[in-house]
Backbone bond lengths (Angstrom), bond angles and torsions (degrees), N, CA, C in turn:
res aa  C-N    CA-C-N  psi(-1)  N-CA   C-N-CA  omega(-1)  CA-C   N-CA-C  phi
1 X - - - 1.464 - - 1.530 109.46 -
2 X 1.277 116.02 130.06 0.946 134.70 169.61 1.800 119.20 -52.20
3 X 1.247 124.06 129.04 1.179 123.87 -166.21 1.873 106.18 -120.48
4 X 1.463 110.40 127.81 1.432 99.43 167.24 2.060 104.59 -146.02
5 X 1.367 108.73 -175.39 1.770 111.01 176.00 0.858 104.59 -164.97
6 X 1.761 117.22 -173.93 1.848 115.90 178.18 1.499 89.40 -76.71
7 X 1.073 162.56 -20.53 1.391 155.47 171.80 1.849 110.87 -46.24
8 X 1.491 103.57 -61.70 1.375 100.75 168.04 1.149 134.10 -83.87
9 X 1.490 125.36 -0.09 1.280 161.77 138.91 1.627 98.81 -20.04
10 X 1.307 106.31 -69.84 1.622 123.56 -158.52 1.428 116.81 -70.41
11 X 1.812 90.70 -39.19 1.487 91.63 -162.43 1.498 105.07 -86.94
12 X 1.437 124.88 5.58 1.149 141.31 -168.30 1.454 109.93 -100.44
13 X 1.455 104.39 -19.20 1.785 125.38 165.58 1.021 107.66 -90.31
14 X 1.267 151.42 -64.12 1.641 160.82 167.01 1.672 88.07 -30.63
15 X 1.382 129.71 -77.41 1.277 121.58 -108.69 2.579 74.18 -97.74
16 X 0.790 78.73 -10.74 1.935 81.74 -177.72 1.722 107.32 -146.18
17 X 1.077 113.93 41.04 1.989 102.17 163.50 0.962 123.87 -48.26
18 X 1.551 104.95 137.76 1.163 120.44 168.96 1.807 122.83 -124.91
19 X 1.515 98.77 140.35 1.609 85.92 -177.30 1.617 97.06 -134.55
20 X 0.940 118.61 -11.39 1.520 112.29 175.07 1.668 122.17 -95.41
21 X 1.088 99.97 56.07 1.841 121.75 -159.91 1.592 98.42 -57.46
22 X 0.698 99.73 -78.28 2.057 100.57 169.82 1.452 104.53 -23.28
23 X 1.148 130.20 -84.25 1.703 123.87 170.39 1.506 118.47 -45.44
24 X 1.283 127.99 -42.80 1.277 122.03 176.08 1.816 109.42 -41.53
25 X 1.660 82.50 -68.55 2.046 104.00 -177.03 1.407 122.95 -22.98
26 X 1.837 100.11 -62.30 1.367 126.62 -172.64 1.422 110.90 -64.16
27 X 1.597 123.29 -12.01 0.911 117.20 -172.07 1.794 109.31 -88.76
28 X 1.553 100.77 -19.39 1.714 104.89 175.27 1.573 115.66 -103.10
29 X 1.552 104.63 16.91 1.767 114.65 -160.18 1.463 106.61 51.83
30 X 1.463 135.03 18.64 1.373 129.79 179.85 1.451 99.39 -67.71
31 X 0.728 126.99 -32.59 1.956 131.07 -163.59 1.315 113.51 179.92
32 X 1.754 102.82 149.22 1.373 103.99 172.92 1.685 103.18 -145.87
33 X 0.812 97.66 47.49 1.553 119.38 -175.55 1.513 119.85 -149.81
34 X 1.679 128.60 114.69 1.256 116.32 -146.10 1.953 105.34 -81.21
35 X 1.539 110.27 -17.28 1.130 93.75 166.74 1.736 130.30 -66.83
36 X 1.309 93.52 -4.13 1.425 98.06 -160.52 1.859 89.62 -91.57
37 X 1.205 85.03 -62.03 1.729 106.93 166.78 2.023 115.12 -16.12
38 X 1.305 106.09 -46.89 1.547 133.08 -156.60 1.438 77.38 -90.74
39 X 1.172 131.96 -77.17 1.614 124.39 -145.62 1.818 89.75 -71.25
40 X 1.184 132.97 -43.63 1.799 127.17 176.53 1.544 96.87 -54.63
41 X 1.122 116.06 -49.86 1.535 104.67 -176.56 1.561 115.69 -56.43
42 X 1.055 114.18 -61.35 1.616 120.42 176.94 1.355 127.19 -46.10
43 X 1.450 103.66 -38.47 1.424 107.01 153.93 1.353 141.36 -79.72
44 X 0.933 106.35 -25.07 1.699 123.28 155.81 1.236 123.23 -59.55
45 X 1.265 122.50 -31.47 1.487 128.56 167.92 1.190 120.75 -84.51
46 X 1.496 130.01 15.47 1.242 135.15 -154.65 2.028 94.35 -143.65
47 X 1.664 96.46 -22.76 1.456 105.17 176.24 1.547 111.05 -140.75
48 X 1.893 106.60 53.23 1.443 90.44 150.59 1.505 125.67 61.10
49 X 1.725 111.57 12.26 1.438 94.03 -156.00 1.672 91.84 -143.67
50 X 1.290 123.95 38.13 1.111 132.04 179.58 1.684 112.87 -57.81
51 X 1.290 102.44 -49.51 1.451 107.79 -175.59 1.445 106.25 -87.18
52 X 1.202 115.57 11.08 2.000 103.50 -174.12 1.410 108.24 -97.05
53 X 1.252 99.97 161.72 1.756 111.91 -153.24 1.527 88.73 -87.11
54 X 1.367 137.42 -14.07 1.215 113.95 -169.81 1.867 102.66 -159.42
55 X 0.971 112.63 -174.72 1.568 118.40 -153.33 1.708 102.96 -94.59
56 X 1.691 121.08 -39.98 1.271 109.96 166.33 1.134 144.68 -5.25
57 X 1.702 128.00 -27.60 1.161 137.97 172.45 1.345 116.72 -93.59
58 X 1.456 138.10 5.09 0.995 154.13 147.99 1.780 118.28 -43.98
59 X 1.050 113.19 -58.75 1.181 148.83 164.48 1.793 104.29 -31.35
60 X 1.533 101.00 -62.17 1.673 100.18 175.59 1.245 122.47 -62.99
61 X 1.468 139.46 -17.00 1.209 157.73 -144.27 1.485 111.50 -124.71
62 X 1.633 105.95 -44.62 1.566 106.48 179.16 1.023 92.51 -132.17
63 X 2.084 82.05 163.34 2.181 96.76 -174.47 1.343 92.74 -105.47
64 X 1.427 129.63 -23.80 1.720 123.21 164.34 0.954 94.60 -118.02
65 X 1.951 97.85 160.45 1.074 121.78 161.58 1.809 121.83 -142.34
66 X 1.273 124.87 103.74 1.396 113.90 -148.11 1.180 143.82 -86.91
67 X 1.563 148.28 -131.17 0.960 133.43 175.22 1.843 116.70 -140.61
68 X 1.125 139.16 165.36 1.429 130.52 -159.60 1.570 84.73 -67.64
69 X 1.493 142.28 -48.39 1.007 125.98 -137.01 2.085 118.93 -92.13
70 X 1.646 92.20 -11.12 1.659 109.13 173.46 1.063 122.42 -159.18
71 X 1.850 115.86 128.95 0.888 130.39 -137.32 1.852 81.29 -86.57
72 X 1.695 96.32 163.72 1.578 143.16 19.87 2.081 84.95 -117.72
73 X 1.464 91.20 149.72 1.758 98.51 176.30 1.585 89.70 -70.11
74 X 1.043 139.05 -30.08 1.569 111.92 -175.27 1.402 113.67 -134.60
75 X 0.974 126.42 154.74 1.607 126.16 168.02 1.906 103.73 -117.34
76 X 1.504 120.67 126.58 1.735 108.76 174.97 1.732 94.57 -85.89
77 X 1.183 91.61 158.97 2.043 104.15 -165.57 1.401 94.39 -74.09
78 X 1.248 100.85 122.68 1.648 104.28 -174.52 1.262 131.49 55.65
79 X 1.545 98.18 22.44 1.795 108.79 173.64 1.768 106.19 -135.22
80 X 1.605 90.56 -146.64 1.285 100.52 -158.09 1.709 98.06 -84.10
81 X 1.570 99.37 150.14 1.949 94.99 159.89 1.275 118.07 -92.20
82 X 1.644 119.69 178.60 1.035 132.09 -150.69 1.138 110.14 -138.92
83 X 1.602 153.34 131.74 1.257 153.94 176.08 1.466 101.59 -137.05
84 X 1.794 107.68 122.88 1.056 148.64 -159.88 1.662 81.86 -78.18
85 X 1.438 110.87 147.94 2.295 107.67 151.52 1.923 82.30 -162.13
86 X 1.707 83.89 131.79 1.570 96.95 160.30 1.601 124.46 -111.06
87 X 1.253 124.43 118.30 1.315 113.51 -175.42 1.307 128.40 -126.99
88 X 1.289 143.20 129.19 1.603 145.16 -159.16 1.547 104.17 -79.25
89 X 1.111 132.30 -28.96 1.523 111.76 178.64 1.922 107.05 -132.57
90 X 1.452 88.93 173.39 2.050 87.50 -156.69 1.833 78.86 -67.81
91 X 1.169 133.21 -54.43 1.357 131.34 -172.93 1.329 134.27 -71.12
92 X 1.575 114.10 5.92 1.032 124.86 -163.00 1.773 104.04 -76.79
93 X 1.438 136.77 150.52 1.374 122.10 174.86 1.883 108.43 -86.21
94 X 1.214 106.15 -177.46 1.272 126.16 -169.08 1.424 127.26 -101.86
95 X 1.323 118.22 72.19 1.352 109.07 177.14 1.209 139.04 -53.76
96 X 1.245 139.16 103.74 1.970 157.72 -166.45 2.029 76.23 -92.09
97 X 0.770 139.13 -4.78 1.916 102.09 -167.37 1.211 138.95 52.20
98 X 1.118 112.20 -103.18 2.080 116.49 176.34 1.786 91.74 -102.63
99 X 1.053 124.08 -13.80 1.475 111.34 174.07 1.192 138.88 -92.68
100 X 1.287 130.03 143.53 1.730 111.29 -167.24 1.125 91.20 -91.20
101 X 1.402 121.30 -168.89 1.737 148.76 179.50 1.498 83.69 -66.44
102 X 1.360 90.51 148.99 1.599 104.10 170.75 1.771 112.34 -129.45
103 X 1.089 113.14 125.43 1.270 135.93 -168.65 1.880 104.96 -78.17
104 X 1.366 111.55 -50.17 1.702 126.26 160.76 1.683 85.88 -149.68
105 X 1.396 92.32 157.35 1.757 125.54 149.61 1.226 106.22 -39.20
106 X 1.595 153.07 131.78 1.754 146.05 127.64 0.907 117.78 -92.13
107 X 1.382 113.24 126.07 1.499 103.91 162.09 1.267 129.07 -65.26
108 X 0.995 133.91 4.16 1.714 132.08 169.30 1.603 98.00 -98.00
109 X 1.595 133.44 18.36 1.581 116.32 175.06 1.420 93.07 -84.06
110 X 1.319 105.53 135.74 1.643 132.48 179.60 1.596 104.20 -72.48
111 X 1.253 123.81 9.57 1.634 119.11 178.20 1.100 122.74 -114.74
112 X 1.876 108.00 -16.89 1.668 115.89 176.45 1.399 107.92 -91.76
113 X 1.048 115.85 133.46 1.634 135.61 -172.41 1.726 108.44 -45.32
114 X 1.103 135.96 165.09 1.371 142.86 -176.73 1.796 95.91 -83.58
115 X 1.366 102.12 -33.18 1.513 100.00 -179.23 1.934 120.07 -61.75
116 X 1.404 92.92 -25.02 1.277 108.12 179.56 1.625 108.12 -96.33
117 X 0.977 108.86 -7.31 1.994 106.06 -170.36 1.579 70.76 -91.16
118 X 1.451 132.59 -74.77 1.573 104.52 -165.41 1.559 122.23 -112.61
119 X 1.806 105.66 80.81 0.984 91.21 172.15 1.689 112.34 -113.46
120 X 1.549 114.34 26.37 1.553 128.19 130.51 1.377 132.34 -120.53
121 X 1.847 91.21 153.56 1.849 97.45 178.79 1.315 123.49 -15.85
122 X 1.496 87.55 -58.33 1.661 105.97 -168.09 1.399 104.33 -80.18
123 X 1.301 105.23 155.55 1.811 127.05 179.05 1.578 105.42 -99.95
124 X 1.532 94.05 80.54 1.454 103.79 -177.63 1.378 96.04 -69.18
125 X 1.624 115.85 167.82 1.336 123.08 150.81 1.698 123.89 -117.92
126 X 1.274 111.16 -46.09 1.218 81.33 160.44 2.036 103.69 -135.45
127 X 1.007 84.83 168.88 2.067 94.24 159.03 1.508 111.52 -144.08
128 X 1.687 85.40 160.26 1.528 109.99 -174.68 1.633 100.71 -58.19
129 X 1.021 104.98 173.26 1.659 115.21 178.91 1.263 127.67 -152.61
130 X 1.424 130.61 138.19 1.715 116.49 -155.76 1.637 84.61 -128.22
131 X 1.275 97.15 144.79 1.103 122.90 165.79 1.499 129.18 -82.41
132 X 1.573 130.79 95.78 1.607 105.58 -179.41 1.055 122.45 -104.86
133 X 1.344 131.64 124.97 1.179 118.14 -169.24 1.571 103.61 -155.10
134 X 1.909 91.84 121.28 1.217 124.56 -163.46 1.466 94.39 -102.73
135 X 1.770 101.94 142.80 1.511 123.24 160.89 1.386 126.00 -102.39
136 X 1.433 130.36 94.95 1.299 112.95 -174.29 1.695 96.64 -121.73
137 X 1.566 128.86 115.60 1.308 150.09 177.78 1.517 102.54 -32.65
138 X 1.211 131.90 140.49 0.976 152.80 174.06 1.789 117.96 -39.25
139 X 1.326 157.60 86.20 1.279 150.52 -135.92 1.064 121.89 74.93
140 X 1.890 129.89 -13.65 1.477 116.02 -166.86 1.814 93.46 -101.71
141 X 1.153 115.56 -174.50 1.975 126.83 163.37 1.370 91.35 -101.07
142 X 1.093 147.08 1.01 1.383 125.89 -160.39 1.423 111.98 -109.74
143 X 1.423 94.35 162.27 1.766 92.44 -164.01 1.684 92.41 -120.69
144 X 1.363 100.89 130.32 1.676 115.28 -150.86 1.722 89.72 -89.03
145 X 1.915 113.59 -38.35 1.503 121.58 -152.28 1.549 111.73 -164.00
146 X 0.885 109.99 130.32 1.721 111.54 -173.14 1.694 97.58 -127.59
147 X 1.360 106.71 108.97 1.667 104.39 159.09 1.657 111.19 -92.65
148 X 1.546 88.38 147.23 1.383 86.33 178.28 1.755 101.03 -141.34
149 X 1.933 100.34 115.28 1.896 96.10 -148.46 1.801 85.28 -137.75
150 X 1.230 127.55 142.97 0.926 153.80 -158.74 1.431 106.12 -98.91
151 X 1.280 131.93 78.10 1.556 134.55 166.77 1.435 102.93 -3.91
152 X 1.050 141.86 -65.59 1.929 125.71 170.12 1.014 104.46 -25.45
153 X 1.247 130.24 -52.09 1.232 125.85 -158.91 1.860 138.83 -87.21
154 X 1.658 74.87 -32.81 1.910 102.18 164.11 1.066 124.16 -84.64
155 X 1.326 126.74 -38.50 1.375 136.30 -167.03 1.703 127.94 -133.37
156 X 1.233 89.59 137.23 2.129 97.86 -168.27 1.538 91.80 -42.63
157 X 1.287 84.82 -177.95 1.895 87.97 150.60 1.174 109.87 -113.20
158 X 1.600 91.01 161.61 1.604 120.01 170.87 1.059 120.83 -1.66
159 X 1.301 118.72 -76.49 1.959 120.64 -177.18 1.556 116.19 -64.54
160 X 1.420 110.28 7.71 1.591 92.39 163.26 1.524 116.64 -105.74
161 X 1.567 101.49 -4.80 1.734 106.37 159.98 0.936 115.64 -106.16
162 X 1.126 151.48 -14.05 1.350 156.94 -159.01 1.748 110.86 -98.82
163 X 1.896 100.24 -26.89 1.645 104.39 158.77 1.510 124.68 -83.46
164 X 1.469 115.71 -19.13 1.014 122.28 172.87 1.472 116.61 -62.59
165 X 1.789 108.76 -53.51 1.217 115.86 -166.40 1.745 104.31 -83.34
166 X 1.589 130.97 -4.97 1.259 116.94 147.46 1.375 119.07 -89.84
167 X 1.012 126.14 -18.50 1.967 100.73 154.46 0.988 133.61 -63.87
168 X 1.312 108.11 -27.64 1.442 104.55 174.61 1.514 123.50 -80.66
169 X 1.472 114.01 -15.88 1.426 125.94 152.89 1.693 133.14 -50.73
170 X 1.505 81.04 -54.78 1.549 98.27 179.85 1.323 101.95 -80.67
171 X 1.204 143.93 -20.00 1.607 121.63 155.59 1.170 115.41 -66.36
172 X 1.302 140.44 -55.63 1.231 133.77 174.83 1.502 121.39 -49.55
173 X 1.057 135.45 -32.39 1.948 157.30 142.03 1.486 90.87 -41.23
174 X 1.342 135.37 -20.07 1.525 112.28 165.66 1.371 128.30 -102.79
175 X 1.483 108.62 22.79 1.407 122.33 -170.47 1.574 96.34 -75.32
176 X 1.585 133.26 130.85 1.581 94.00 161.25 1.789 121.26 -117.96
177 X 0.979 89.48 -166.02 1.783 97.88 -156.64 1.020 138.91 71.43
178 X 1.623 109.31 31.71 1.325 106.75 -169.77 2.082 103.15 -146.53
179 X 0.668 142.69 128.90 1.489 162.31 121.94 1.785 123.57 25.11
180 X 0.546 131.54 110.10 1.842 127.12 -158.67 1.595 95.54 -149.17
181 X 1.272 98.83 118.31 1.469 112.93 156.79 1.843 114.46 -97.39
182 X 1.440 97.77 -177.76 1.345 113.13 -174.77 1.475 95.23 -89.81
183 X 1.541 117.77 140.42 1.755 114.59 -179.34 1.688 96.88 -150.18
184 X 1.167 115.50 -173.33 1.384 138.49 161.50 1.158 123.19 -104.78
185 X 1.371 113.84 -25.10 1.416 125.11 164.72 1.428 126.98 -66.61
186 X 0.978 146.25 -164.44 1.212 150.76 -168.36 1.924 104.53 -96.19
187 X 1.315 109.94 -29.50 1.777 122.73 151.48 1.299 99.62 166.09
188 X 1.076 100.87 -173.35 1.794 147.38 -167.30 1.090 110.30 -146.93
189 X 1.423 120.75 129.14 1.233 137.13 145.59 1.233 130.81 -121.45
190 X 1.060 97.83 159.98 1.815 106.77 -160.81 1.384 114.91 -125.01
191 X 1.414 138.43 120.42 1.438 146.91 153.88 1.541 77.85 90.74
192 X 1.677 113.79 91.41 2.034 96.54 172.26 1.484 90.99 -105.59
193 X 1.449 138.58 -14.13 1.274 133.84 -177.13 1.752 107.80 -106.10
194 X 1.637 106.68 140.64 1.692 104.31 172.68 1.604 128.63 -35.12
195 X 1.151 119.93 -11.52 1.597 123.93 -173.46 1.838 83.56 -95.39
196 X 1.173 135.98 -39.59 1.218 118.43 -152.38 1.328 137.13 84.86
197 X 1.829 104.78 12.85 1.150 117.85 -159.80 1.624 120.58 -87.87
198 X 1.483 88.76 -32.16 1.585 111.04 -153.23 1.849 91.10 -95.66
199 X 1.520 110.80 142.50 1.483 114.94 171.68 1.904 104.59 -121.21
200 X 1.375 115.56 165.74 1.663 93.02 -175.01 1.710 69.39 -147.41
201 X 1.612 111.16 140.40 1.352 139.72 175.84 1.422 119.16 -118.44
202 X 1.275 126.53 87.02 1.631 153.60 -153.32 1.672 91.94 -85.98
203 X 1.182 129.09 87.30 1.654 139.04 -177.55 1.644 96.67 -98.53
204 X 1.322 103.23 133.96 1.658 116.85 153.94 1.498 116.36 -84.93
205 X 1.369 102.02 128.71 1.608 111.08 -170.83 1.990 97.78 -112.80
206 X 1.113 87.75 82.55 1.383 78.59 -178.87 1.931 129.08 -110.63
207 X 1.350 106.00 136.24 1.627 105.31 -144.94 1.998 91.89 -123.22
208 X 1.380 122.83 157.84 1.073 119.61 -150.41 1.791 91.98 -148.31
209 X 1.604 126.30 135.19 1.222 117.32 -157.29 1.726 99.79 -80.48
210 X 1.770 103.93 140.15 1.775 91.08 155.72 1.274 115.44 -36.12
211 X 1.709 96.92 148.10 1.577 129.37 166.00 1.803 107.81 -63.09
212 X 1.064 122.43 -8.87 1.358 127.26 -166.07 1.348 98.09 -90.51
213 X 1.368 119.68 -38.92 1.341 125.55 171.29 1.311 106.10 -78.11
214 X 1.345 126.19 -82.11 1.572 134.15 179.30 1.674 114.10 -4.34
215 X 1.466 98.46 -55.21 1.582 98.90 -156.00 1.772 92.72 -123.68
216 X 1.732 126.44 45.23 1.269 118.49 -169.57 1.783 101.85 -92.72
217 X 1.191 98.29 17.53 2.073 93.83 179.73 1.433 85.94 -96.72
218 X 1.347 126.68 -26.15 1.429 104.56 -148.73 1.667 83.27 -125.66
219 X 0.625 148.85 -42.70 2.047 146.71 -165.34 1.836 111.62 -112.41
220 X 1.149 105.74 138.10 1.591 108.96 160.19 0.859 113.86 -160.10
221 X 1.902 131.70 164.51 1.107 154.76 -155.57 1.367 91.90 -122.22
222 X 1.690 108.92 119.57 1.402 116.92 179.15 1.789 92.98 -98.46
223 X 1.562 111.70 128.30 1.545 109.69 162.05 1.538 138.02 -41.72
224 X 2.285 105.94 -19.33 1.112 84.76 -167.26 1.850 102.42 -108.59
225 X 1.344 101.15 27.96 1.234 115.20 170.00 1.750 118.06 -80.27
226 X 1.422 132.42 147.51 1.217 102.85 -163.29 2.027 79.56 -119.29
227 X 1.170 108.20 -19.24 1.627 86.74 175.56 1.916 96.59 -132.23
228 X 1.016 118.11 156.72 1.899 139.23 163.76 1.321 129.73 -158.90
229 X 1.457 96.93 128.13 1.442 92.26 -172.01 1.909 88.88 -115.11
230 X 1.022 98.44 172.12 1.572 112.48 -178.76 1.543 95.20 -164.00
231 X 2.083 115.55 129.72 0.748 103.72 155.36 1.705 98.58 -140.22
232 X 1.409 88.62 165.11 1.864 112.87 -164.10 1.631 113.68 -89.02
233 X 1.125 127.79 78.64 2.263 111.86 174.18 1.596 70.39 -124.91
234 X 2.058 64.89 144.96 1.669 114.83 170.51 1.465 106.37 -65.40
235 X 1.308 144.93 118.01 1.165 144.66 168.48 1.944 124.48 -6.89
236 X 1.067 72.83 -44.93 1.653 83.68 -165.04 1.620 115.20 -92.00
237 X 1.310 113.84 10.40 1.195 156.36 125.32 1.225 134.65 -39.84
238 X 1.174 99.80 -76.34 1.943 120.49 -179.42 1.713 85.96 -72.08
239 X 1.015 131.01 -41.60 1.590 109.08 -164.94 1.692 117.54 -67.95
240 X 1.607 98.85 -23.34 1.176 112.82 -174.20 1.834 103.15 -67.12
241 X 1.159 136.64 -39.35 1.331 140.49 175.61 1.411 117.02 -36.51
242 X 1.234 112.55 127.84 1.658 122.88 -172.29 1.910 110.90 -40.91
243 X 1.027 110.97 115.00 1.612 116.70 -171.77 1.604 115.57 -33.75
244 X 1.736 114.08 -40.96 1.300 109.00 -176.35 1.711 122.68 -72.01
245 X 1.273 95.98 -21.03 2.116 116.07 -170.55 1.677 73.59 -86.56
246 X 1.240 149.70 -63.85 1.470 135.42 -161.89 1.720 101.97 -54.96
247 X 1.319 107.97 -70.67 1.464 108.16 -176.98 1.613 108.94 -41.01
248 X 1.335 130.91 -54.53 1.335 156.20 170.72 1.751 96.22 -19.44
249 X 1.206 107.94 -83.12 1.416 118.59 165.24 1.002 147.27 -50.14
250 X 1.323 108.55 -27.13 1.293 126.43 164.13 1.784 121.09 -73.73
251 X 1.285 102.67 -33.97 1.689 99.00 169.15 1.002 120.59 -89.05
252 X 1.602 128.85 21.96 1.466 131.53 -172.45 1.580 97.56 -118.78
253 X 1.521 112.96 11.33 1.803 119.86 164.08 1.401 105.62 -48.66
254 X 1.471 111.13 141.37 1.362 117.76 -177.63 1.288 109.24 -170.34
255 X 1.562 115.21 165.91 1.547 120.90 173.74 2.124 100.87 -43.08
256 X 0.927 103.83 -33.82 1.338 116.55 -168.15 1.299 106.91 -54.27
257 X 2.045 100.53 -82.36 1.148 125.75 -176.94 1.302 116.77 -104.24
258 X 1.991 121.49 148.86 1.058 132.04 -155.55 1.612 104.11 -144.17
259 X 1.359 121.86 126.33 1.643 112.68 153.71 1.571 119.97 -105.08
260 X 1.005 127.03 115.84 1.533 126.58 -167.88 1.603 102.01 -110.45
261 X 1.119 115.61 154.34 1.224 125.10 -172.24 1.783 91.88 -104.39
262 X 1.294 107.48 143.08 1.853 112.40 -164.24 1.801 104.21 -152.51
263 X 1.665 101.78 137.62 1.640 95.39 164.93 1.731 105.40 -96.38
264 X 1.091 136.30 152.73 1.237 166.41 169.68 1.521 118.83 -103.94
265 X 1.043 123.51 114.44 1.829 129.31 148.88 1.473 116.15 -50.92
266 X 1.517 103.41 127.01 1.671 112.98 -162.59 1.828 81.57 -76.57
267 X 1.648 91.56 155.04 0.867 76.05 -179.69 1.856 114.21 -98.64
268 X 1.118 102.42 1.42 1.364 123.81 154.88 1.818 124.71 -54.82
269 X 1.394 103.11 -61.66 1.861 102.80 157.20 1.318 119.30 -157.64
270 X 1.431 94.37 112.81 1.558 97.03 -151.16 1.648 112.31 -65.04
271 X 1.320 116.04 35.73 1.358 121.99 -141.83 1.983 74.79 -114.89
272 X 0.947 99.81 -29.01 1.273 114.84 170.81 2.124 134.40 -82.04
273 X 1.378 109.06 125.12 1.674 83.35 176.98 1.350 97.55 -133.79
274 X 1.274 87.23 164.56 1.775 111.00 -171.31 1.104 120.17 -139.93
275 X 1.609 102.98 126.57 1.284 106.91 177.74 1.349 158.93 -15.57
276 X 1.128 143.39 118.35 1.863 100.17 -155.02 2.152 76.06 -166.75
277 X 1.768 76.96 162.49 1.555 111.50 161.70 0.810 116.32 -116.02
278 X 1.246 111.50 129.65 2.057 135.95 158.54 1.582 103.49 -74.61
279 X 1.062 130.99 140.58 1.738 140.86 155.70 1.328 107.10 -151.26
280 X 1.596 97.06 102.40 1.748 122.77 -177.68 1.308 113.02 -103.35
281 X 1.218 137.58 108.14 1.447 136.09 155.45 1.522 116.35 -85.36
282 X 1.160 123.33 119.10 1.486 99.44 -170.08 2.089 80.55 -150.10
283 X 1.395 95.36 145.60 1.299 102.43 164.87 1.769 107.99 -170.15
């Protein structure tokens, strides 16, 4: 089995960048659309397969791979998943949709497909989860900034959205005279007018602030840089990574690229900080 991480992730960006993803794509008919472009890229850098004409090698690297409508677009085989975000400005926020921030992947979230609860042997429960999220300016193909941030690190946990989004259920469940099915959404109702005609679908739109803000004590995007990536693991994390991909990365320090050792606000109470790594490529 094929083995990969955000470690070989990086050095697979360093050692071959790319910023003209739209031209790259079009050149294998893989994509011609930069969101589409962004999620082939991300995965390709994670499998070695930047220059390949086609997606097949995906396959060796991950045991899922997903769909626009539930997260995560990728799972690594016996590792962490991955959630794709494309965004037009460095400040722009982050739309999740019906999903909140995710702290790790669970397998008991009622939104990831059964195909994804087992697409290993093992009966995982949960995994880490990376966040990617590419900036490419409004009219250009180019990708200005790629964060790459570890749900520990971005997002509370679970039960501080997951209470939100059942109160707001269970108030609406106290409307009466009216019809409620079982949903994923926040509800459904059924027959709200006397004919029985009309149905009303109560969706959580839920949006999560840029990383530019989030993490601006400790990371920034200099203008006269034309590409940066920055990505965010909790220390105790990064140590866990196979010794040779650490060493690996570590001698590819340069005017370029940097690993800094950084405290972070939990995102649980920020009263709290935690350990963490910076890994900036920026040129």
């Amino acid at each position: 089995m094929k083995k990969t991480n955000l470690l070989i992730a990086l050095i697979n960006i360093i050692e071959n960048p790319i910023v003209d993803l739209v031209s790259h794509y079009k050149g294998s008919n893989r994509a011609n659309k930069m969101g589409d472009a962004l999620e082939h890229y991300v995965k390709d850098v994670f499998c070695h397969s930047i220059n390949e004409k086609n997606d097949v090698i995906h396959g060796e690297f991950f045991s899922y791979l997903g769909n626009q409508n539930n997260p995560p677009d990728a799972i690594i085989r016996n590792g962490d998943a991955i959630e794709v975000k494309k965004i037009e400005g460095l400040s722009s926020v982050i739309a999740l949709n019906s999903s909140y921030p995710k702290d790790k992947l669970y397998r008991d979230d009622s939104r990831i497909t059964e195909a994804c609860r087992n697409c290993e042997s093992s009966d995982w429960i949960e995994k880490d989860i990376i966040y990617a999220i590419g900036v490419s300016p409004k009219n250009t193909d180019k990708l200005k900034a790629l964060w790459l941030i570890y749900g520990d690190c971005y997002a509370a946990e679970r039960g501080i959205y997951q209470r939100i989004a059942d109160k707001i259920s269970q108030g609406i469940q106290e409307i009466p005279d009216v019809e409620f099915i079982e949903t994923n959404e926040l509800a459904k109702v059924k027959k709200v007018d006397p004919l029985g005609i009309t149905d009303l679908r109560v969706r959580g739109m839920w949006h999560i602030e840029n990383p530019i803000k989030v993490f601006n004590y400790v990371a920034t995007i200099e203008a006269q840089h034309d590409f940066t990536v920055h990505a965010i693991v909790l220390s105790e994390k990064y140590e866990r990574f196979p010794d040779e991909d650490k060493e690996r990365l570590e001698n590819l320090q340069s005017d370029f690229f940097s690993i800094t050792n950084i405290k972070i606000k939990s995102p649980n109470n920020p009263a709290n900080l935690l350990e963490a790594k910076l890994l900036t490529y920026a040129r």
